[in-house]
C-alpha positions in Angstrom: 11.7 -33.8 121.1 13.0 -31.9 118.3 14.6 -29.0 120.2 16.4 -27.6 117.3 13.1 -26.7 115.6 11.2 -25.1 119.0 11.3 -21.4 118.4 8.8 -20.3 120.6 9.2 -17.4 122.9 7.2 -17.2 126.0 7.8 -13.6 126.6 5.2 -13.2 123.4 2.7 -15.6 124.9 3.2 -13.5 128.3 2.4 -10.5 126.2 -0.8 -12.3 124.8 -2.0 -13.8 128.4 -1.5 -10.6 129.9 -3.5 -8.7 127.3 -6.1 -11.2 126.9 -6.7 -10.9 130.7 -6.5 -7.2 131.0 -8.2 -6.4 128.0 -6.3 -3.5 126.8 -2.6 -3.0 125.4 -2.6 0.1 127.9 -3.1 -2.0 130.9 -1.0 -4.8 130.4 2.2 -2.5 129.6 1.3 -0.9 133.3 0.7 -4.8 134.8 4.8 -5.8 133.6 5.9 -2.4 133.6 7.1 -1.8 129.9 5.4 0.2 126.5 2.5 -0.4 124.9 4.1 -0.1 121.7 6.8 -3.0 123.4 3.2 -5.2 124.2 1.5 -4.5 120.5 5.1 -5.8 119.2 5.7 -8.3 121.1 2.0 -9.5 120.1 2.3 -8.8 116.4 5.2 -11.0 116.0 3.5 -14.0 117.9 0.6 -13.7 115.2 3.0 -13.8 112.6 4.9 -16.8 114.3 1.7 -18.8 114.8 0.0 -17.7 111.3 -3.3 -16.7 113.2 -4.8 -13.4 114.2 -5.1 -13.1 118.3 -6.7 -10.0 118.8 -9.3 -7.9 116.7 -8.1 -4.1 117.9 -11.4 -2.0 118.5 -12.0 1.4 119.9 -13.5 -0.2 122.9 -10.0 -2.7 123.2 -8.7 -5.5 122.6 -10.9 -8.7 121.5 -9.8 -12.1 121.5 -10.7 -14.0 117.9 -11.8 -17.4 118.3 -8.4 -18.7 117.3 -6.9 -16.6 120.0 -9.5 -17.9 122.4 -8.7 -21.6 122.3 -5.0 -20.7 122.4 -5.1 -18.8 125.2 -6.5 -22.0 127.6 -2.9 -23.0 125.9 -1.0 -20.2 127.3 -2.8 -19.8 131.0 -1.4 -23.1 131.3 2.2 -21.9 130.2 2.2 -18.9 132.7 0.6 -21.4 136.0 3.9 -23.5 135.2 5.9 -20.5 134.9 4.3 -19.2 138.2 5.3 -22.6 139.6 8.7 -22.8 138.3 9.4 -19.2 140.3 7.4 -20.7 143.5 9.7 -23.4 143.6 13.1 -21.3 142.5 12.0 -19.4 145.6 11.6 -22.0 147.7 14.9 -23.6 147.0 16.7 -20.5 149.0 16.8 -20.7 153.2 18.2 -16.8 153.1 16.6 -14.5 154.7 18.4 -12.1 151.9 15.6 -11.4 149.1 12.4 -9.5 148.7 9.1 -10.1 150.4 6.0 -8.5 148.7 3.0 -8.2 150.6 -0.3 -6.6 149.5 -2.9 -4.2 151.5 -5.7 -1.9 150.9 -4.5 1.7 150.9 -6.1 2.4 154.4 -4.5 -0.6 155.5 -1.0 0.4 153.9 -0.7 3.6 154.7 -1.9 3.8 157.8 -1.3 0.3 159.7 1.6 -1.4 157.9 3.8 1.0 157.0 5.4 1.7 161.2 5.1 -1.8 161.0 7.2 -3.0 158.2 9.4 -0.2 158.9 10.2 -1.7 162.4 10.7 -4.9 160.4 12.7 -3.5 158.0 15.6 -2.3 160.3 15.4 -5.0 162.2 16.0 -7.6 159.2 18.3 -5.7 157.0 18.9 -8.3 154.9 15.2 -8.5 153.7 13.7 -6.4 151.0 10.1 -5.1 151.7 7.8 -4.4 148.7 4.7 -2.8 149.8 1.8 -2.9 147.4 -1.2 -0.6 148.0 -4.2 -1.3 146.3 -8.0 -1.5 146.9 -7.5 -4.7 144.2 -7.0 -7.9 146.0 -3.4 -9.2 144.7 -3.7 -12.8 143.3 -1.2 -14.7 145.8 -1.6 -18.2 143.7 -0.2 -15.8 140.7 2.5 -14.7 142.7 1.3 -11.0 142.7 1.7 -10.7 146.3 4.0 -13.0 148.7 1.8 -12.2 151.5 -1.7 -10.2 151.8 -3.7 -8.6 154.3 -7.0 -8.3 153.2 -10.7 -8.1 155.1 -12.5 -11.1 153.8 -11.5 -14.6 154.4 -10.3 -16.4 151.0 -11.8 -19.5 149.8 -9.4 -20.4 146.9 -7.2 -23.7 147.6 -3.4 -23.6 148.0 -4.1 -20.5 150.4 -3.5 -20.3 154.3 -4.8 -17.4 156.3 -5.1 -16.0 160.1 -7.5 -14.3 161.3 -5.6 -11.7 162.9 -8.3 -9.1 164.3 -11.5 -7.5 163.9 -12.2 -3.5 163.8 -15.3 -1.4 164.1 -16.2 1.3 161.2 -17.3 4.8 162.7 -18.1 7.7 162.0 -15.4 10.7 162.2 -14.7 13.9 161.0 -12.3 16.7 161.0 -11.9 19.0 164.4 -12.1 21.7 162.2 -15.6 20.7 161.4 -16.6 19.2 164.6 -16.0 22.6 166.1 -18.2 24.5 163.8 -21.4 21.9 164.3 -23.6 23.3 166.6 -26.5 20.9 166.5 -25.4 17.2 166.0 -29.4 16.5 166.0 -30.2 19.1 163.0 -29.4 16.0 160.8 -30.4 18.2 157.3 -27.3 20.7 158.1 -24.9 18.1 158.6 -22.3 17.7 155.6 -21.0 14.4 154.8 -18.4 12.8 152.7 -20.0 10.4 150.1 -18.1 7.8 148.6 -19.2 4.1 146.9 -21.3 3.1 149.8 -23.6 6.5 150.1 -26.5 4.8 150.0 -26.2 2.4 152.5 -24.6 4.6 154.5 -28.0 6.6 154.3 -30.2 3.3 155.0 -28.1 2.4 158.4 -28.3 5.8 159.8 -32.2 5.9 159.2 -32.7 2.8 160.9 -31.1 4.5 164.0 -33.6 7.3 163.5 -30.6 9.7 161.9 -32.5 11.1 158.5 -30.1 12.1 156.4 -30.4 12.1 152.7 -28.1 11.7 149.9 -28.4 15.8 150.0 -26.2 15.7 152.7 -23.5 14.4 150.9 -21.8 17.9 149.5 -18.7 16.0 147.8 -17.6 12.3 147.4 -15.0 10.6 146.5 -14.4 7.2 144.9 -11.2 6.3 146.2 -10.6 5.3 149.5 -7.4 7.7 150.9 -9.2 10.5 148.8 -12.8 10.2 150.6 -10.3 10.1 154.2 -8.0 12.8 153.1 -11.4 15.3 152.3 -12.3 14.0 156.1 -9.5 15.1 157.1 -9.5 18.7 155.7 -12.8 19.4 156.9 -15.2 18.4 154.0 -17.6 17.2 155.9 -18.5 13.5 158.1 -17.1 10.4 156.4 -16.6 6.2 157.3 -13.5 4.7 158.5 -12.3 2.0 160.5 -11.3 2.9 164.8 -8.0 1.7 163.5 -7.5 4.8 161.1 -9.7 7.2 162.9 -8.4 7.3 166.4 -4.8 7.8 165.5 -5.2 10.5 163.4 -4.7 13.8 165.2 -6.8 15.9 162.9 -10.0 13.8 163.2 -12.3 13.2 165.9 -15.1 10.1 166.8 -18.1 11.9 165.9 -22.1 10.6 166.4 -20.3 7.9 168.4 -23.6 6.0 169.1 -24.4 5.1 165.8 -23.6 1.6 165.0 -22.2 0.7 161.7 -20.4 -3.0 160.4 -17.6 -4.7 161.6 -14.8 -5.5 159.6 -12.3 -8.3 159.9 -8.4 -8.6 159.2 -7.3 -11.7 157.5 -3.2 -12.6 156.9 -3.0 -14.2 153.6 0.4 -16.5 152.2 0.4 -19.2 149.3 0.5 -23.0 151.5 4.0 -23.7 150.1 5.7 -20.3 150.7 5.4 -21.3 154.8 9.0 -23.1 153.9 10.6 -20.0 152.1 12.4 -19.0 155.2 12.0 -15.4 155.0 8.4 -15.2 153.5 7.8 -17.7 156.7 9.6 -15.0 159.3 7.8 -11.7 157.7 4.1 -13.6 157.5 4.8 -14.5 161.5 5.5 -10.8 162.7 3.0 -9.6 160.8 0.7 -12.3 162.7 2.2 -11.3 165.6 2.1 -7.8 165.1 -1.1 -7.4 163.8 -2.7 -9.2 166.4 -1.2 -7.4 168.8 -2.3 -4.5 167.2 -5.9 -6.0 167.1 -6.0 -7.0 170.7 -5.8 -11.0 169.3 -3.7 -13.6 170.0 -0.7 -14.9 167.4 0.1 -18.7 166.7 2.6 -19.8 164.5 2.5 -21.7 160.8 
């Protein structure tokens, strides 16, 4: 191989596989956590290395050419190797000293991890927690995530998960509000919060003869902490797991006959990272934690 005469950089192809994937200079700055102008750059000077045009810049965002669309098969390539090459860096080291990320939704995160990675974390003070909240599943075989907890079992290869408990949704709202209710079976002066899933919501309650109407739904919210937090201050009824709901001081279990779906709680790792010592020691007490948590019982990788 002629190494003298290889002058490619790879942190210009990351700059093209990132945008290519995330559609948007914008977006892929946020995803690596530099500029957009530092992305566009970075990009330009690939084009002019390569001689071809990658992108055509629109007001609707980036679109690949079809140069830059048989190239970038070349470059997914480049970053699963890259992605490989840090797997196994990581797995080279039997230290607990290093940083764990794990991945939950923000319900999940806020609410049921954090007492339990902050147990964890004074426990094993050599271990760095990263704790990423987002309602986006984290792409473990991409190395987003170390470990995730997510509700759905995963189906892609390379993954292990546990089952690690199941919880009930229910219906709750604010003290503050339940107090003020003086007919829980006047169903068209009932206030609820809406959110993503208000018209199921309506469909499950008027098959257990509640008839509400999407006029009952006085605000909504599309984000998952922001629909519980206007719950919370009295907005009105809203959805959320017996896990959130009975802890929280400020909210009580309200209409508790009606019957809505179960959820379960999956542990998530990439197959190799159960020989990464410390990935291997957080993934267990969450499994053990969590399932203690979840009434369930723990077993070991």
């Amino acid at each position: 191989m002629d190494w003298s005469g290889m002058t490619f950089d790879w942190n210009r192809a990351r700059a093209f596989l990132i945008s290519a994937e995330e559609r948007s200079l914008s977006a892929a700055a946020k995803a690596i956590g530099c500029t957009q102008s530092t992305i566009s750059r970075q990009i330009s000077a690939l084009e002019k290395e390569l001689g071809v045009a990658l992108f055509e810049r629109g007001s609707t965002g980036l679109r690949l050419t079809p140069n830059g669309a048989r190239l970038l098969e070349f470059v997914r390539l480049m970053g699963e190797g890259a992605g490989e090459f840090s797997l196994a860096a990581t797995l080279q080291s039997d230290s607990l000293e290093g940083t764990v990320c794990i991945s939950a939704n923000e319900l999940m995160a806020n609410y049921t991890l954090s007492p339990i990675l902050t147990r964890l974390s004074f426990e094993q003070p050599a271990l760095n927690i990263e704790l990423v909240a987002s309602n986006e599943p984290s792409d473990i075989l991409r190395r987003e995530a170390d470990i995730a907890v997510r509700s759905f079992r995963p189906t892609q290869q390379g993954l292990i998960a546990r089952k690690v408990g199941e919880d009930q949704y229910k219906l709750y709202a604010a003290k503050s509000y339940a107090e003020n209710v003086d007919n829980w079976e006047d169903y068209s002066s009932l206030r609820f919060v809406g959110s993503d899933g208000a018209f199921k919501l309506v469909r499950i309650l008027k098959e257990q003869g509640i008839k509400i109407s999407l006029d009952n739904f006085k605000v909504s919210a599309n984000q998952h902490m922001a629909h519980w937090q206007l719950v919370r201050q009295g907005a009105g009824i809203g959805v959320v797991t017996k896990d959130v709901g009975d802890l929280d001081p400020l909210v009580q279990l309200v209409m508790p006959e009606v019957e809505l779906p179960r959820t379960e709680v999956w542990l998530v790792a990439h197959r190799e990272l159960k020989t990464s010592r410390r990935v291997r020691l957080v993934y267990d007490y969450l499994a053990a934690a969590l399932s203690k948590h979840y009434g369930n019982s723990a077993r070991k990788f």
